[in-house]
MIZAVEX-993155 format. One record per residue (C-alpha): residue number from 1; residue in one letter; x, y, z. Coordinates in nm, 3 decimals. Example, Ala and Ser with C-alpha at 12.3 -4.5 7.8 and 13.67 -1.06 7.14 Angstrom:
> 1; A; 1.230; -0.450; 0.780;
> 2; S; 1.367; -0.106; 0.714;
//
This chain:
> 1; X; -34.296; -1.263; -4.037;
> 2; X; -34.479; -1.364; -4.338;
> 3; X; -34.690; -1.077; -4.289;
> 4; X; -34.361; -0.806; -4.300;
> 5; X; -34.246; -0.976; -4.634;
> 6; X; -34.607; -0.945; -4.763;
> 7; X; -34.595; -0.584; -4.659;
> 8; X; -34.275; -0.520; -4.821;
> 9; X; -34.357; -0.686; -5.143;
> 10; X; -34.705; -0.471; -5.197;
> 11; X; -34.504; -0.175; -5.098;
> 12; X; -34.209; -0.215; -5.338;
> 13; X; -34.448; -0.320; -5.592;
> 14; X; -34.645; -0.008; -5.545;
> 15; X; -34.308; 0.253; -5.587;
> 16; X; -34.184; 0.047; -5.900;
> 17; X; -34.582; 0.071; -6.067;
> 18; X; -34.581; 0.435; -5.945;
> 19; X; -34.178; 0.488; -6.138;
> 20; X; -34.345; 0.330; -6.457;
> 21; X; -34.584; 0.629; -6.515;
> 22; X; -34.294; 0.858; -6.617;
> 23; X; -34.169; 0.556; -6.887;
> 24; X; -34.209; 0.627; -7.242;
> 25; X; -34.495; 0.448; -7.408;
> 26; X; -34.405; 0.156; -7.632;
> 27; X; -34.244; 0.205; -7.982;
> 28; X; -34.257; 0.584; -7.934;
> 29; X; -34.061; 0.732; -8.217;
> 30; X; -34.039; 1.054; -8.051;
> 31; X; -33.880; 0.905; -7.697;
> 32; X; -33.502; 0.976; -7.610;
> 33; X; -33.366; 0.667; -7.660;
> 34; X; -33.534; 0.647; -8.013;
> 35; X; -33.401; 0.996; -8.128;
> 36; X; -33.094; 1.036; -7.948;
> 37; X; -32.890; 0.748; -7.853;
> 38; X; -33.040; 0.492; -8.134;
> 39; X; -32.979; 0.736; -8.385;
> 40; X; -32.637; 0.829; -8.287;
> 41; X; -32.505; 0.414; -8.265;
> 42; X; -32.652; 0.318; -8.586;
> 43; X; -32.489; 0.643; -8.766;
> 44; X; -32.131; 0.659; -8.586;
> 45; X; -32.081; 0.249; -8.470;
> 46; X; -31.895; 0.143; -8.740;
> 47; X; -31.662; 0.459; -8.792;
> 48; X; -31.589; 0.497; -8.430;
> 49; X; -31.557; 0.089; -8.331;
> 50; X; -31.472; -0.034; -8.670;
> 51; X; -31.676; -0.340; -8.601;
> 52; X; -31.967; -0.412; -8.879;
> 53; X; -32.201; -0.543; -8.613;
> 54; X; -32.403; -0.241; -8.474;
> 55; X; -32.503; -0.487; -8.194;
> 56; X; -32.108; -0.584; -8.109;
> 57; X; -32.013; -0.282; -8.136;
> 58; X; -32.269; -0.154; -7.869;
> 59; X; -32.205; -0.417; -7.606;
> 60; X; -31.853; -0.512; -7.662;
> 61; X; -31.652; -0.128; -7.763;
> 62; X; -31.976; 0.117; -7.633;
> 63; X; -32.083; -0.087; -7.316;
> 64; X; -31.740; -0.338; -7.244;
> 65; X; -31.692; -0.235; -6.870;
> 66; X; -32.069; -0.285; -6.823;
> 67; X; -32.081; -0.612; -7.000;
> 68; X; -31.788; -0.753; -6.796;
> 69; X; -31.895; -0.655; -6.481;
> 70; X; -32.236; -0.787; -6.564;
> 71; X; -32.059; -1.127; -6.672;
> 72; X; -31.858; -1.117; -6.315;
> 73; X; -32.193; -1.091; -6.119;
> 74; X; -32.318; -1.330; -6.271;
> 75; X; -32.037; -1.573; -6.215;
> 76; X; -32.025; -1.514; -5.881;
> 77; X; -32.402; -1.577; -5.841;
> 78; X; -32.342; -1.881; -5.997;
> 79; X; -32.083; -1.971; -5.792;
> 80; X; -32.241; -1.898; -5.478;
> 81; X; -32.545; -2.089; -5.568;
> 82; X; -32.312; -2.433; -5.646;
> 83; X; -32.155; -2.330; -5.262;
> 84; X; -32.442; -2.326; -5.123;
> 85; X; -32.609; -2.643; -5.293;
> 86; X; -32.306; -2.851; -5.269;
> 87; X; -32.312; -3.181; -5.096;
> 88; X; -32.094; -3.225; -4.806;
> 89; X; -31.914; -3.538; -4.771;
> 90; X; -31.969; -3.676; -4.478;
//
């Protein structure tokens, strides 16, 4: 069994180093994110969200469904970890 898990670890492993290769490198100034979408939020966040905060406005009016969905995973994943590690009283 061990040996399956060890198998499936090198193998995942292997597809996530080989999806890497197409990443752009490090502080690129020429990658999308860097001349698309960063340039776009720090022009148009305050006129469009009307909140000073470049980084509010991204998470809370640009990315709110995200964030709160986020926030309910990880309350339940917290709650299923106190379920599971609860004491029973016995």
């Amino acid at each position: 069994m061990k040996a399956i898990a060890l198998l499936c670890s090198l193998i995942t492993g292997a597809v996530l180093l080989y999806g890497v290769q197409d990443f752009a490198p490090w502080s690129d100034p020429a990658s999308p994110a860097s001349t698309h979408v960063s340039s776009h939020y720090i022009r148009n966040s305050v006129p469009e969200t009307h909140v000073p905060n470049i980084v509010t406005a991204v998470l809370g009016d640009y990315r709110g469904y995200d964030t709160m969905f986020e926030t309910v995973v990880i309350f339940c994943a917290g709650m299923a970890v106190i379920c599971v590690l609860r004491r029973s009283k016995s």
